[in-house]
N, C-alpha and C positions, 0 to 999 in steps of 0.2 A: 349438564352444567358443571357437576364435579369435576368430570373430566377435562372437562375445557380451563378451568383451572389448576390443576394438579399438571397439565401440560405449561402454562403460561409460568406457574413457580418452579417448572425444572429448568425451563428456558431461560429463566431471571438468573438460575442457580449457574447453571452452565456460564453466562455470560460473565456473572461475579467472578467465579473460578479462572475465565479465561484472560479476566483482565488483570488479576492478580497473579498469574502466572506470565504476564506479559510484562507488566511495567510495576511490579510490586517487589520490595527490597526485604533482603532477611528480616526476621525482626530484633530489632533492637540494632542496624545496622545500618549504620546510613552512609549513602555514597557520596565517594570521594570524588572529589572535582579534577581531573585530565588536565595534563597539560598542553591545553591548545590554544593556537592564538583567539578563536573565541571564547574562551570563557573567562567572566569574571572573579572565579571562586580563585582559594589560596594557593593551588596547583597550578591555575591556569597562566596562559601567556598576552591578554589582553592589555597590561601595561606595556610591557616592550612595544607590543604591535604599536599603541596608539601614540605613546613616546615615537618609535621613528615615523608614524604617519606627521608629526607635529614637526620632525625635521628633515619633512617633506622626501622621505627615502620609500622607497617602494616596497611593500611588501604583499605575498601572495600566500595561501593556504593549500596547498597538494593533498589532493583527499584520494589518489589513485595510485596507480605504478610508477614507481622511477625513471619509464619510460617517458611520462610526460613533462619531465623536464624540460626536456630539450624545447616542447612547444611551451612551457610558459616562458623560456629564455631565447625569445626567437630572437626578438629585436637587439638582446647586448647579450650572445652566448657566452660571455667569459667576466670573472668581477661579480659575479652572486655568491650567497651564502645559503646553505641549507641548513637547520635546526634538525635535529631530529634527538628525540627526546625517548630513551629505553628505561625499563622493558614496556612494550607497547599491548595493544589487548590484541595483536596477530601475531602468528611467525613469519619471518625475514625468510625465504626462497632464493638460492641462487641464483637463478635466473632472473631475480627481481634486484639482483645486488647488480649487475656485469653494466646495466645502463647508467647505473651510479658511480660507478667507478671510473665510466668513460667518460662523464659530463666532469668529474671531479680534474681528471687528470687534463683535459680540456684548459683548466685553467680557473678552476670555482673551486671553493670552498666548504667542505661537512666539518660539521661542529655537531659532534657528538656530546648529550647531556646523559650521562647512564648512573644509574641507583647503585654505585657500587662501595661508598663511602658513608652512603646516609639513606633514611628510611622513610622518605614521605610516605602516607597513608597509603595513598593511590599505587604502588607501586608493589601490589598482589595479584595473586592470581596465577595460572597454567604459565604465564608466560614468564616468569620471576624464575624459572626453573632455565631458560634459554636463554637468561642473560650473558653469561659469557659466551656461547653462541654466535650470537647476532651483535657483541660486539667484538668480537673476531673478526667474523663478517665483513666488518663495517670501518675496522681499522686496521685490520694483523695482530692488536695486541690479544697476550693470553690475560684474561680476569680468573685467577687462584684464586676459588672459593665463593664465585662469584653464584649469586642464582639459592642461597639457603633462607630457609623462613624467615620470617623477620622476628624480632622476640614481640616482648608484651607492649601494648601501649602504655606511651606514657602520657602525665597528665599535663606536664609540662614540658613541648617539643624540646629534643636536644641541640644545643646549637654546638658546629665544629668550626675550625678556625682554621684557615690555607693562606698561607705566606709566601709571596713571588720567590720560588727557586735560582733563578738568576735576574742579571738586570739584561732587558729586553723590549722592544719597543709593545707589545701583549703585556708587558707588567709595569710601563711605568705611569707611576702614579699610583699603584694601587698597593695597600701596605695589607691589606688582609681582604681574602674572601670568604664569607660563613654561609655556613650549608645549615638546612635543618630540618630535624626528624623527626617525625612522630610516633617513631617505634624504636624499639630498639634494635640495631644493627648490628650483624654479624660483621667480624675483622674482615678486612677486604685488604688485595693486594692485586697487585697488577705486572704482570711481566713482559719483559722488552723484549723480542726475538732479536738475534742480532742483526746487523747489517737493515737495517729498518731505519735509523739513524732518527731514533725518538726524541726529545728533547725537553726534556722535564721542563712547566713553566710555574706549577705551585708546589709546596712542599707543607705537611705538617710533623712536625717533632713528637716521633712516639714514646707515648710516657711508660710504656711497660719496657721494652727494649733500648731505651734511648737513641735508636736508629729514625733514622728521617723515612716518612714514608710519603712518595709521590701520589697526587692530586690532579695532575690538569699535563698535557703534553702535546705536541705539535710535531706531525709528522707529515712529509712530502709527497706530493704522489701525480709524478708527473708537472706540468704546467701548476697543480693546484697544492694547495691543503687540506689537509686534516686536525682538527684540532679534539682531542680528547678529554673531557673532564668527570670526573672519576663521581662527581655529586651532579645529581639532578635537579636540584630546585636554587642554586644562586640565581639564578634569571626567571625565576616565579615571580608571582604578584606580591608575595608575601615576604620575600627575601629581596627583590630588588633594590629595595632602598636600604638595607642593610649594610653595614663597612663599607667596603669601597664596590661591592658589587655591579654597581652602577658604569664605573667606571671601568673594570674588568671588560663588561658588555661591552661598551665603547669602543674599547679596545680593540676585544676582537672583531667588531665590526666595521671600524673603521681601515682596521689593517685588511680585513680581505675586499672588501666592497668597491666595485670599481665604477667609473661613470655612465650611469643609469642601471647600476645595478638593482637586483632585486634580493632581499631578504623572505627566503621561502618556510615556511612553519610546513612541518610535516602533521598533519592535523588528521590524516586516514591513518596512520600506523597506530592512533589512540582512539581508534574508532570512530572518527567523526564521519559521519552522511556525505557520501560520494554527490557532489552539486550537479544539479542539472541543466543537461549540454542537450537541446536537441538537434545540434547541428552532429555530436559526436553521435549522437541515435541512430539518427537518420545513416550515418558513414560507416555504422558499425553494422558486415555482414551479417551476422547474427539477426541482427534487426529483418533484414529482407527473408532470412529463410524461416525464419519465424512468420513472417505476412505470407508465404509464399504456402510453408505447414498446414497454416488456416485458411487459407484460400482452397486450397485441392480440398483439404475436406470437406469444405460447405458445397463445394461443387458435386461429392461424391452426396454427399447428403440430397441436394438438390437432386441429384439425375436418379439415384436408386435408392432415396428414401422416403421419398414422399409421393403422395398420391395425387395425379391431377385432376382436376374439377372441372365439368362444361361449366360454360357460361352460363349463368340465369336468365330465362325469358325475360323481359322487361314488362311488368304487371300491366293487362290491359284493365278498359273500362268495362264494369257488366254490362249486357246486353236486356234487350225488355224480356228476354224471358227468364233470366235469371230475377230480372227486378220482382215479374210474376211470381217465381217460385218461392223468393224470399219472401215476398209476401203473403204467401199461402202458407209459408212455415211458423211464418207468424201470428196467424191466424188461426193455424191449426191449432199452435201450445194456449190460444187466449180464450176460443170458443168452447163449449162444450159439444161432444159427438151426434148428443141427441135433439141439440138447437141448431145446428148445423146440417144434420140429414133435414130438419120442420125446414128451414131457411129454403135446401135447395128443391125440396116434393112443393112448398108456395112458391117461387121463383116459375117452376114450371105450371103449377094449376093455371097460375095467371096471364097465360100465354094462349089458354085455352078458351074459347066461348063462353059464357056467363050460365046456359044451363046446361054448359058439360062439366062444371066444376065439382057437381055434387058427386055424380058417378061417371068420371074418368074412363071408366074402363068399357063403357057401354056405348059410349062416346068412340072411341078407339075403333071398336070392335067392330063400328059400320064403317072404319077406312081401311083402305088396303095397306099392304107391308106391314101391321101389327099383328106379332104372330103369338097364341093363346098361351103362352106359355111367359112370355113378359107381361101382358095383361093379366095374369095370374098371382105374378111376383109381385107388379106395383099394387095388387089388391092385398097381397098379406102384408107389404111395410107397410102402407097406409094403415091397414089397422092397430101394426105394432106402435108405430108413431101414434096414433090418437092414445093410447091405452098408456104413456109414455116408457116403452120399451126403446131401443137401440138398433141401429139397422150399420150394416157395412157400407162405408160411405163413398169408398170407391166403386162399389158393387153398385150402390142409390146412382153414383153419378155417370156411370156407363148405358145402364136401363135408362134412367132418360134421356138419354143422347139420342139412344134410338127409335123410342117413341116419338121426339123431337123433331125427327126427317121428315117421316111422313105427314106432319100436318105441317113443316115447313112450304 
């Protein structure tokens, strides 16, 4: 019984452990909320989303490769916009850029939101190291210095201030855009390669230098654009209704978005759960040589792993001599040996003449086929049975079998 419990509290222990190692947060740390078009938290992108669902624009969530662009932009391939919001919790792969860059130059739109200005929470991790990386990647430009710790938090987010760089149909109407931090941020700078033909669209006034340092920019590529902004959270939940934020959004969504366009949230680069397609299952080879893996081996299992079985008789009914015997087995465990051997020496006296009952054996002994030597037997059980001794009962019941013939 010990044991059976000492097993049952390792198993509970095991389990505690594994779920804590599954879905359990530092301590004293609590996670920051992604910027994706589903979530409601301060990070997230679920106002935008439900704001153009309200003016009836179409929007979609890409939880896969860049390749599947192209299939959510069947029906209008040109006139979409993509979000894509860095540093994300994967690395950006060359090969995973080359489909992106085709659909862009296509004649759509990336609007790149990268941490390079400001320090939401969320914006830690392995991948904080390969921001300017993957916004190379993503646009040509170099981010100087981009990708360093973030400092201390603070208790009250920092808020920064970005003013339309030129007048522009992206900047009008909008007198300021605010970004905001909840740590503090490393100086960020950003460089233009030449012949790129960048286009500076926000600017903030640096108060150590008094040089201007660029914020937000638009670059060509092909048919499409690019649009670059140096902060990641004006189009949060938390910052959208901030200054003229609002209207920034607008801005650049109404200048690339074309008729029946789609506004796509890159929602897999921040980790979100790949949706499920089982039409894309089923079409994905993987899928069949994987049925096809577990197929041969059951079969191999089947032919040289197991042992075959004949069929089972199909149970008949007893016959009357088994009914006999079972019932003499029953009779045997219920009787006793020595009322049993009296049972069957009276069974047989009483078969005999009235005064051959007294002396049996004298009686016998004037018919033929009784030979002196079973008339000798039944004279010493009979006396062991009167004296109440014990007699062998298959022995008792053979002997009179054969006494039995002859006066049959």
């Amino acid at each position: 019984m010990r044991a059976r419990l000492r097993a049952v509290a390792l198993a509970l222990a095991a389990l505690s452990l594994l779920y804590g190692i599954s879905v359990g947060s530092a301590p004293g740390e609590a996670e920051a909320t992604r910027p994706t078009s589903v979530e409601p938290g301060a990070g997230g992108y679920s106002a935008l989303r439900e704001w153009l669902a309200s003016a009836r624009i179409r929007t979609a969530s890409l939880r896969g490769d860049y390749d599947q662009l192209a299939s959510l932009t069947r029906d209008y391939p040109t006139g979409n916009v993509l979000l894509v919001t860095l540093p994300g919790t994967s690395a950006l792969l060359d090969r995973d850029i080359v489909p992106l860059h085709l659909w862009v130059r296509a004649g759509n739109t990336l609007i790149v939101s990268a941490a390079l200005c400001d320090a939401p929470d969320w914006a830690r991790g392995p991948q904080l190291r390969a921001l300017a990386d993957d916004v190379g990647m993503l646009t040509g430009l170099e981010a100087v210095g981009a990708g360093q710790p973030l400092g201390a938090f603070l208790v009250t987010p920092a808020v920064s201030r970005w003013e339309p760089a030129l007048r522009h149909p992206l900047t009008e109407g909008v007198r300021a855009v605010e970004a905001v931090s909840d740590r503090v941020a490393p100086p960020c700078a950003v460089g233009l390669p030449g012949g790129r033909g960048a286009l500076a669209l926000l600017s903030s006034k640096g108060e150590m230098t008094g040089g201007r340092d660029d914020g937000a920019w638009l670059l060509p590529r092909g048919a499409g654009w690019v649009v670059l902004s140096a902060q990641a959270t004006p189009l949060a939940n938390r910052a959208l209704g901030r200054a003229d934020n609002a209207r920034w959004a607008s801005n650049l969504l109404r200048g690339s978005l074309g008729p029946g366009g789609t506004v796509i949230f890159d929602d897999g680069l921040q980790g979100a759960p790949e949706l499920w397609d089982l039409r894309r299952l089923l079409l994905d080879p993987r899928t069949h040589a994987s049925l096809g893996a577990v197929t041969l081996l059951w079969l191999l299992w089947v032919a040289g792993g197991t042992r075959l079985r004949a069929p089972l008789a199909p149970p008949r009914s007893p016959g009357v001599a088994a009914l006999v015997a079972a019932e003499g087995r029953s009779l045997a465990r219920a009787v006793e040996p020595h009322e049993a051997a009296s049972a069957l020496l009276e069974a047989f006296l009483s078969r005999l003449p009235e005064p051959a009952r007294a002396s049996p054996e004298d009686w016998l002994a004037a018919r033929s086929g009784a030979s002196s030597a079973d008339l000798a037997q039944l004279r010493s059980w009979r006396r062991r049975l009167g004296s109440g001794g014990t007699v062998p009962l298959d022995a008792l019941h053979d002997l009179l079998t054969r006494l039995r013939s002859p006066s049959a």
